[in-house]
C-alpha positions as CSV (number, residue, x, y, z in Angstrom):
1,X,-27.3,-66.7,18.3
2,X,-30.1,-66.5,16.4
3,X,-30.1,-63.6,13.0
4,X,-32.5,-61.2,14.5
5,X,-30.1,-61.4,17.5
6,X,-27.1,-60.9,15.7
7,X,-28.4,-57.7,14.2
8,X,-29.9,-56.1,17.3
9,X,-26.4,-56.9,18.6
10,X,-24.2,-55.5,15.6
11,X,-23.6,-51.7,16.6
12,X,-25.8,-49.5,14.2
13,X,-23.0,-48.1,11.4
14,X,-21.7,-44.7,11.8
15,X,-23.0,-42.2,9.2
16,X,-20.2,-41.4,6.2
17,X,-19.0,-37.7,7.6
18,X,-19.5,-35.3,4.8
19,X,-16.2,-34.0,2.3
20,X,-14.1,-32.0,4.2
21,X,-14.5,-28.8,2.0
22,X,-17.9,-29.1,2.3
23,X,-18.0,-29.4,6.3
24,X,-16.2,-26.7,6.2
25,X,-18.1,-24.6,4.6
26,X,-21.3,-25.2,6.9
27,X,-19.2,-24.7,10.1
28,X,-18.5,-21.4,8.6
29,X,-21.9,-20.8,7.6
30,X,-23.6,-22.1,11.3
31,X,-21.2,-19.8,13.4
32,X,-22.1,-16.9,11.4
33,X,-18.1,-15.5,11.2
34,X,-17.3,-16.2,15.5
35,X,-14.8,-18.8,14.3
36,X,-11.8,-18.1,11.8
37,X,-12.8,-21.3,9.1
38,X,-11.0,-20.8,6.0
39,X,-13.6,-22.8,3.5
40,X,-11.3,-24.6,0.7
41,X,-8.3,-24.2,2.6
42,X,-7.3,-28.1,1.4
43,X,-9.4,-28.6,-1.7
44,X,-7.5,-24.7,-2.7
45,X,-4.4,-26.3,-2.7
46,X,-3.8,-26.1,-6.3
47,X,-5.0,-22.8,-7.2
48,X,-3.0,-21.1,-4.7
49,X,-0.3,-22.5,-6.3
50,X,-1.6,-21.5,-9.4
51,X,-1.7,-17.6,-8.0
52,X,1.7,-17.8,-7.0
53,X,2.8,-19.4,-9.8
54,X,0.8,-16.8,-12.3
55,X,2.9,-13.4,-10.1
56,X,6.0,-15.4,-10.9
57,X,6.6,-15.9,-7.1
58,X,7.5,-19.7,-7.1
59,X,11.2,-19.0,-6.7
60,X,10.3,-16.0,-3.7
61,X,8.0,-18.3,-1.4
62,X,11.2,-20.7,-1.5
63,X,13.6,-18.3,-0.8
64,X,11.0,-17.0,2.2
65,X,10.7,-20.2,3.8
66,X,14.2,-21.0,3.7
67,X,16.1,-17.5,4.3
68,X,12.9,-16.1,6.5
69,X,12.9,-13.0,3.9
70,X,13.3,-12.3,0.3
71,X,13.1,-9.5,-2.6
72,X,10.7,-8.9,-5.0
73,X,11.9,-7.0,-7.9
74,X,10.3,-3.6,-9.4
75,X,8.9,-4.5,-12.4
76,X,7.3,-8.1,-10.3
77,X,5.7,-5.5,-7.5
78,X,4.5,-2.3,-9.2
79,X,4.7,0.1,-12.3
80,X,7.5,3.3,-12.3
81,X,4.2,5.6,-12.2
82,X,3.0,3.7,-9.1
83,X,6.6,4.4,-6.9
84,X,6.8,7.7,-8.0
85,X,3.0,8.6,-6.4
86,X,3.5,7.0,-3.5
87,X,7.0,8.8,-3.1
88,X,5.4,11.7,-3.7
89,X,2.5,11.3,-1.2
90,X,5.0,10.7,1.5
91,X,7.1,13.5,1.0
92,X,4.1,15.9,0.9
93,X,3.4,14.1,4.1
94,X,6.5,14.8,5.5
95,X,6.1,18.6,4.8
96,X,2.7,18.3,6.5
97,X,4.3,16.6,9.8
98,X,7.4,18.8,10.0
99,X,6.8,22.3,8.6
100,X,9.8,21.8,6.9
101,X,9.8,20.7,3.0
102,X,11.5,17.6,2.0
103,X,13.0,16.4,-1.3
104,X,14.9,12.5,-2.2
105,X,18.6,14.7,-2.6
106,X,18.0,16.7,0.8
107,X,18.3,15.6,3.9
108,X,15.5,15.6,6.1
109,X,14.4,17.2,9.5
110,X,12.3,16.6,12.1
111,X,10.6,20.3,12.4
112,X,8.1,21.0,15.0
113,X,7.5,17.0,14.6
114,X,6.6,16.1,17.7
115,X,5.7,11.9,17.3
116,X,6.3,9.6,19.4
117,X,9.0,7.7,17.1
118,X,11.0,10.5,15.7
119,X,15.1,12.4,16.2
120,X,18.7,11.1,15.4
121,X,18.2,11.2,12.1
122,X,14.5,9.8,11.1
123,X,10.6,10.1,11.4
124,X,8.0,7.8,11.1
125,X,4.9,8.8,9.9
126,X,2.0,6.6,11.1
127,X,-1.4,5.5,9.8
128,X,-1.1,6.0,6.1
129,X,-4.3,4.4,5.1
130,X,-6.4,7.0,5.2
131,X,-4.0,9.5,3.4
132,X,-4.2,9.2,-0.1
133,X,-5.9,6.7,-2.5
134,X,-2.4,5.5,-3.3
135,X,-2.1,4.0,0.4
136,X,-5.6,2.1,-0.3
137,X,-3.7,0.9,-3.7
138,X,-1.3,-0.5,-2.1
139,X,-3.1,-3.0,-0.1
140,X,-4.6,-4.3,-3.2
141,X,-1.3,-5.2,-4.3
142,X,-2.0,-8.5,-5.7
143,X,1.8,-9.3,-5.1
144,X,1.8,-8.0,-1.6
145,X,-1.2,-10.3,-0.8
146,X,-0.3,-13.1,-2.2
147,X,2.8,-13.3,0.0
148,X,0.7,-12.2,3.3
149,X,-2.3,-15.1,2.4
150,X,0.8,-17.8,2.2
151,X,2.7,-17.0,5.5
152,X,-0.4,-16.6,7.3
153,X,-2.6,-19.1,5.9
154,X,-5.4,-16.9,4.6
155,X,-5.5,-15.5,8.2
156,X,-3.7,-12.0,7.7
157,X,-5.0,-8.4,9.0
158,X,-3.3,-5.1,8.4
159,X,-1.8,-4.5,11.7
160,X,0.3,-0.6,10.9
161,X,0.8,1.1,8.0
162,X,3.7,3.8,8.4
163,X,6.2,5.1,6.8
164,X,10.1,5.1,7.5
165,X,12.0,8.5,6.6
166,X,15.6,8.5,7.3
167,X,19.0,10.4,6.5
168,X,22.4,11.3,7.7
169,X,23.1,12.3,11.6
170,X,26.1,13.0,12.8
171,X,25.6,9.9,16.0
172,X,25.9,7.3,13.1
173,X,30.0,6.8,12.1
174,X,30.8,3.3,11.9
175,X,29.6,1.6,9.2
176,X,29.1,-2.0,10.1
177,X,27.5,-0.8,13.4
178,X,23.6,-1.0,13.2
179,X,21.2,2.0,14.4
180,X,19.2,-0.3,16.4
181,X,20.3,-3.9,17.8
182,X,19.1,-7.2,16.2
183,X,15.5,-8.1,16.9
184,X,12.6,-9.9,15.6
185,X,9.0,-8.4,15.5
186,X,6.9,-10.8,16.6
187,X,4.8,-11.2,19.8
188,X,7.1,-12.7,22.3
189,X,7.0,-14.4,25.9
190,X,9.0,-12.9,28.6
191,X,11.6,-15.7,28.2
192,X,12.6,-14.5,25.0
193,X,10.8,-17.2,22.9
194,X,8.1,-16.4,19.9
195,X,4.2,-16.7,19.9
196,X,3.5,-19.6,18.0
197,X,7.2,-19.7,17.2
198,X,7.1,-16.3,15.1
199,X,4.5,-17.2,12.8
200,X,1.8,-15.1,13.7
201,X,3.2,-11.4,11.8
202,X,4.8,-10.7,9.0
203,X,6.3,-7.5,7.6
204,X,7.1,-6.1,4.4
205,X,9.0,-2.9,2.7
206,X,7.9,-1.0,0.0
207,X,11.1,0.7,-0.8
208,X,11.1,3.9,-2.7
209,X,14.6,4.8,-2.5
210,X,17.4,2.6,-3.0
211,X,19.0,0.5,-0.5
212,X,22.3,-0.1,-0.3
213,X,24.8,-0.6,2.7
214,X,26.0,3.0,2.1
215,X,22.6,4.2,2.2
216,X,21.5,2.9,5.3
217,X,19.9,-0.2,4.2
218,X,18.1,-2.7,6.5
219,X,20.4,-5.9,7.6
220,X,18.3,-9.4,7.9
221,X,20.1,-12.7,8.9
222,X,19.4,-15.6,6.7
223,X,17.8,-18.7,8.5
224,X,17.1,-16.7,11.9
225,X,13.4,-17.4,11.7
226,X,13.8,-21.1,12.1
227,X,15.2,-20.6,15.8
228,X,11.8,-19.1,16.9
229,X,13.4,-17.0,19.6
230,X,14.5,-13.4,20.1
231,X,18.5,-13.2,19.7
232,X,20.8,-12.9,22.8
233,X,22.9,-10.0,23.1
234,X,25.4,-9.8,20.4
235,X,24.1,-13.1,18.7
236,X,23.5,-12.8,14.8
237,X,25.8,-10.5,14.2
238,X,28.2,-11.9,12.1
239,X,25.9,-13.6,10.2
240,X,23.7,-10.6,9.2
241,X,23.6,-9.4,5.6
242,X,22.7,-6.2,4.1
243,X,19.8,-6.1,2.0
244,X,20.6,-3.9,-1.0
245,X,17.7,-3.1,-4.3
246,X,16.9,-0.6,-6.2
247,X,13.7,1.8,-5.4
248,X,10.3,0.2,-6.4
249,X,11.8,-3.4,-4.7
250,X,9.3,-5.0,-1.9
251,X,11.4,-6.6,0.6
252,X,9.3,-9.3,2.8
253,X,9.8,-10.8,6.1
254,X,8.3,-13.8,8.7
255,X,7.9,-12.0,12.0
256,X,10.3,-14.4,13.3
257,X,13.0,-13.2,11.3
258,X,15.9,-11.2,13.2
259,X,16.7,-7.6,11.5
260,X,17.8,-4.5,12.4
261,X,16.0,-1.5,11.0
262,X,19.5,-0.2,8.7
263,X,23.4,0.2,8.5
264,X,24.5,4.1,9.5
265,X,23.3,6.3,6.0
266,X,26.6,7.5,5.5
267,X,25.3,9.4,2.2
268,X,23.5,12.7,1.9
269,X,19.9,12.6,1.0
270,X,17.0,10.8,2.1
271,X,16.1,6.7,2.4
272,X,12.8,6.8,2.4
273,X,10.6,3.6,3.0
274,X,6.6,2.1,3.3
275,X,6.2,-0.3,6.2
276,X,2.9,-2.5,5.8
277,X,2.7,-5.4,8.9
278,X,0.5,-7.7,9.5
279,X,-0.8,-9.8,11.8
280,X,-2.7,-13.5,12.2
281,X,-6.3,-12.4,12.5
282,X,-6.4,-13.8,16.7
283,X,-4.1,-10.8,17.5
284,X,-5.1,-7.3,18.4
285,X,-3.7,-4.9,15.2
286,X,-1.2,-2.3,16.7
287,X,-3.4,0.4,14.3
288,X,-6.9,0.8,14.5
289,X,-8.6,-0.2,10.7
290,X,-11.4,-2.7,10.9
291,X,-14.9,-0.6,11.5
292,X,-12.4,2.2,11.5
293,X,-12.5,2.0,7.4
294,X,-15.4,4.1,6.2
295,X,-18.1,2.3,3.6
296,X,-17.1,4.2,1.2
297,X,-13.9,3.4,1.2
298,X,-14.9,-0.1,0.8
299,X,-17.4,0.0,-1.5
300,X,-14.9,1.2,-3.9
301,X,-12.0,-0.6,-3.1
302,X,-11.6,-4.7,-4.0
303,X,-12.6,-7.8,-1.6
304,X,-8.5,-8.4,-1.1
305,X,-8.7,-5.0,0.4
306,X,-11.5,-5.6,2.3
307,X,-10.1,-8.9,4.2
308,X,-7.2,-7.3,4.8
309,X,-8.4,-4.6,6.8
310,X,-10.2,-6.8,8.7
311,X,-14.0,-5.6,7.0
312,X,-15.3,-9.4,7.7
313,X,-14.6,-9.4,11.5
314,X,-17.7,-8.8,14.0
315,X,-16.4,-9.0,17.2
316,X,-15.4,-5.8,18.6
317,X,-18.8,-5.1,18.8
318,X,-20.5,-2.8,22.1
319,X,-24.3,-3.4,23.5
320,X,-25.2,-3.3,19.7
321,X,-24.5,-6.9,19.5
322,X,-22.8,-8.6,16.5
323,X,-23.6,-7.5,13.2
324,X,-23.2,-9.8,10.9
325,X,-24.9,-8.2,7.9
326,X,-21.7,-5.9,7.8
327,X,-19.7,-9.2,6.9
328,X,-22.1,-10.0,3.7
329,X,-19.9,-8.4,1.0
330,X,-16.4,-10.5,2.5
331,X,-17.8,-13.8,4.2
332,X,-14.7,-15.9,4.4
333,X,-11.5,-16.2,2.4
């Protein structure tokens, strides 16, 4: 064969595919926000170390990955000052919802509450975000995020914001008997197993009283997440523990972890609790925030805050069409 043969022959030579960080940053920028990208997700491997390394939250991601849970201390989450407002908020809430004032040493009643998840002893208040500016604080937490962008892989939305008021009723007498049966919160399929193996939600407690087994505190078992299924009836109970810490602790979960939402509160008084849960951004939220977040609201609030609340997502959109301008201030993680 002669050379000029040989080379119309030889197969033309592929072009060299660009870095990966840098492909995907132009997939992200040529779909214009329809696909979740997350540009640097590889290359961003050290400095989100780094960020969980700065909080001090080397030894909590461990104990998350291999308990399914752990607790963050006070002083690691938030100031004294900081608890004590967002205490206060609730319980000014609480008056709001029930008619009835409420204080930590009292406990509470239900009033002419009339919600959908409230009697036998507790309330929930739902929707906090919009509240007070102590709410929109709290999803700035640089703590709180840091934990939600590492089990969900940059991918997490606020999905409900509530809060968790409970005290002493006289149907709760045995100690060691839960007020609600062991369950995980994920999305599930009707055989029992996990979405995605539990991996899509996570949850969190901002606890402003403190928990303890007498007080009613929430029971987690250790390892549960890894099974990726709901429990079967009476499984998981001898292995559950009770979650004690003092007010101001954060307590965080995977979604696939089983729990059950306290032990009897066998003291007077109230155990009083923040719920923030979130989802992987594919899922619907089980709150409405997203476009439901006024401008101003963002404008003063940071980009954390922003992404969270899902500021950066189009779709959603009615005969208006997407509108990606709206995305400008967040683009991608």
């Amino acid at each position: 064969m002669t050379q000029s043969a040989e080379a119309a022959a030889k197969p033309e030579a592929l072009p060299t595919p660009p870095e990966q960080p840098e492909l995907l940053k132009q997939v992200a920028g040529n779909q214009a926000g329809m696909f979740l990208v997350t540009p640097g997700a590889i290359d961003d491997a050290d400095a989100h170390l780094a960020h969980i390394r700065e909080l001090g939250l080397d030894s909590h991601i461990l104990e998350l990955e291999v308990r399914g849970y752990t607790v963050v201390p006070p002083e690691m989450v938030a100031p004294p000052e900081f608890t004590a407002r967002v205490r206060d908020a609730l319980l000014r809430l609480a008056e709001e919802k029930t008619g009835v004032k409420h204080s930590i040493d009292r406990n509470g009643d239900t009033g002419k509450y009339a919600a959908f998840a409230a009697g036998g002893g507790f309330f929930l208040i739902f929707y906090l975000l919009f509240e007070d500016p102590v709410f929109e604080e709290w999803i700035e937490n640089p703590v709180l995020g840091a934990l939600v962008n590492h089990t969900l892989k940059g991918q997490g939305r606020l999905s409900s914001f509530d809060a968790l008021v409970r005290w002493k009723d006289a149907s709760q007498v045995d100690p060691d008997v839960l007020d609600h049966a062991l369950h995980s919160d994920s999305p599930r399929w009707p055989d029992g197993n996990l979405l995605d193996g539990g991996n899509l939600m996570t949850n969190s407690a901002y606890i402003l009283t403190d928990y303890t087994k007498e007080n009613g505190c929430i029971a987690m078992v250790p390892g549960s997440h890894r099974l990726g299924r709901l429990p079967y009836p009476g499984e998981g109970l001898k292995d559950m523990v009770p979650v004690e810490a003092p007010a101001g602790s954060l307590i965080f979960w995977k979604g696939a972890t089983w729990h059950g939402p306290g032990y009897p509160k066998l003291t007077d008084g109230l155990r009083l609790t923040m719920n923030t849960t979130f989802f992987n951004r594919s899922l619907k939220t089980v709150e409405q925030f997203q476009r439901a977040v006024p401008k101003e609201v963002l404008d003063r609030r940071n980009r954390q805050f922003g992404l969270l609340v899902g500021a950066d997502d189009m779709t959603g959109f009615g005969a208006e069409g997407p509108q990606p301008a709206y995305l400008e201030p967040y683009s991608f993680f």
